[in-house]
C-alpha positions in Angstrom: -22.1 7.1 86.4 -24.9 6.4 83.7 -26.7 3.4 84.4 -27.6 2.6 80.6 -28.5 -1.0 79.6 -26.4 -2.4 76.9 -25.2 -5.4 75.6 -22.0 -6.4 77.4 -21.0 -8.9 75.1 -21.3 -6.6 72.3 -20.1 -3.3 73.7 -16.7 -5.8 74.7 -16.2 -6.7 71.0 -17.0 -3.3 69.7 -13.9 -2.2 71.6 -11.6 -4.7 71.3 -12.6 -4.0 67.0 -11.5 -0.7 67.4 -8.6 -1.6 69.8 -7.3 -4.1 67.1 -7.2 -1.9 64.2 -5.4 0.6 66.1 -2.7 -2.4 66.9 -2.3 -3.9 63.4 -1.8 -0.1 62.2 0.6 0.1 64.8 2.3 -3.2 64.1 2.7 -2.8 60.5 4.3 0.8 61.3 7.3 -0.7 63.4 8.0 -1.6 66.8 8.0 2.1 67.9 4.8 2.9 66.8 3.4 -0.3 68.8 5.1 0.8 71.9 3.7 4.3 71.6 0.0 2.3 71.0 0.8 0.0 74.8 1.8 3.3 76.7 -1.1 5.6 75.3 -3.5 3.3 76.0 -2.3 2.4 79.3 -2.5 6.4 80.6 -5.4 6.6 78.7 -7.4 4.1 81.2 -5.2 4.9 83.9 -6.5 8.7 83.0 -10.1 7.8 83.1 -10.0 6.3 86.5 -9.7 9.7 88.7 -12.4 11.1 85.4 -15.4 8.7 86.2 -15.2 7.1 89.7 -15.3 8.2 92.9 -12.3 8.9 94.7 -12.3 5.9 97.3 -13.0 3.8 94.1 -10.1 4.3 92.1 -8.0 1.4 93.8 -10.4 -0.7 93.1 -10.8 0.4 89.5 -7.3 0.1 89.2 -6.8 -2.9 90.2 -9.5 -4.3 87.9 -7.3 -2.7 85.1 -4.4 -4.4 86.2 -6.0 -7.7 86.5 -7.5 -7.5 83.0 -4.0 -6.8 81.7 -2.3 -9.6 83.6 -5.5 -12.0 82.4 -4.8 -11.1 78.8 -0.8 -11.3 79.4 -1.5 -14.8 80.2 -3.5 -15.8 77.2 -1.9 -14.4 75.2 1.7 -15.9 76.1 -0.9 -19.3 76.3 -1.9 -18.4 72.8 1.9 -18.2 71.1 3.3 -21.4 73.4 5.5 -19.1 75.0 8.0 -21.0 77.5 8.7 -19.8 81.4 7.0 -18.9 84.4 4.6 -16.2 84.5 3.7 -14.9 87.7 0.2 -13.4 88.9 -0.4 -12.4 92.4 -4.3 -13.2 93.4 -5.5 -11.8 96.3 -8.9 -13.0 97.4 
């Protein structure tokens, strides 16, 4: 991999900007259209794994995926005052 400096903080929020228009196109077009947006964009990532790690790191890349999604899951059923029990497995 390129080891290029750049501004994390940035580069995160340059994404998710891109990410969020996609979404809110998505959302106004129907619930259809925002399924199709979660399911691309999940074998998108999960696509890019085996593309730009090595092969003995793709668990580990993986799981780091996973974790984000389960992170943002949780805020985001935080965020709406969902009720019920939402389960994350840690392991340490």
């Amino acid at each position: 991999m390129n080891n290029t400096v750049f501004d994390e903080k940035a580069k995160k929020q340059e994404l998710f900007d891109v990410l969020m228009r996609e979404f809110d196109k998505s959302r106004t077009e129907g619930e259809d259209s925002l399924q199709l947006f979660f399911t691309t964009t999940a074998y998108f990532l999960g696509s890019m794994i085996p593309v730009t790690v090595q092969e003995q790191s793709y668990m580990p890349a993986l799981a780091g995926v996973i974790e984000d999604i389960t992170n943002g899951m949780e805020t985001g059923i935080q965020v709406v005052g969902a009720r019920g029990t939402f389960v994350k497995i840690v392991k340490h």
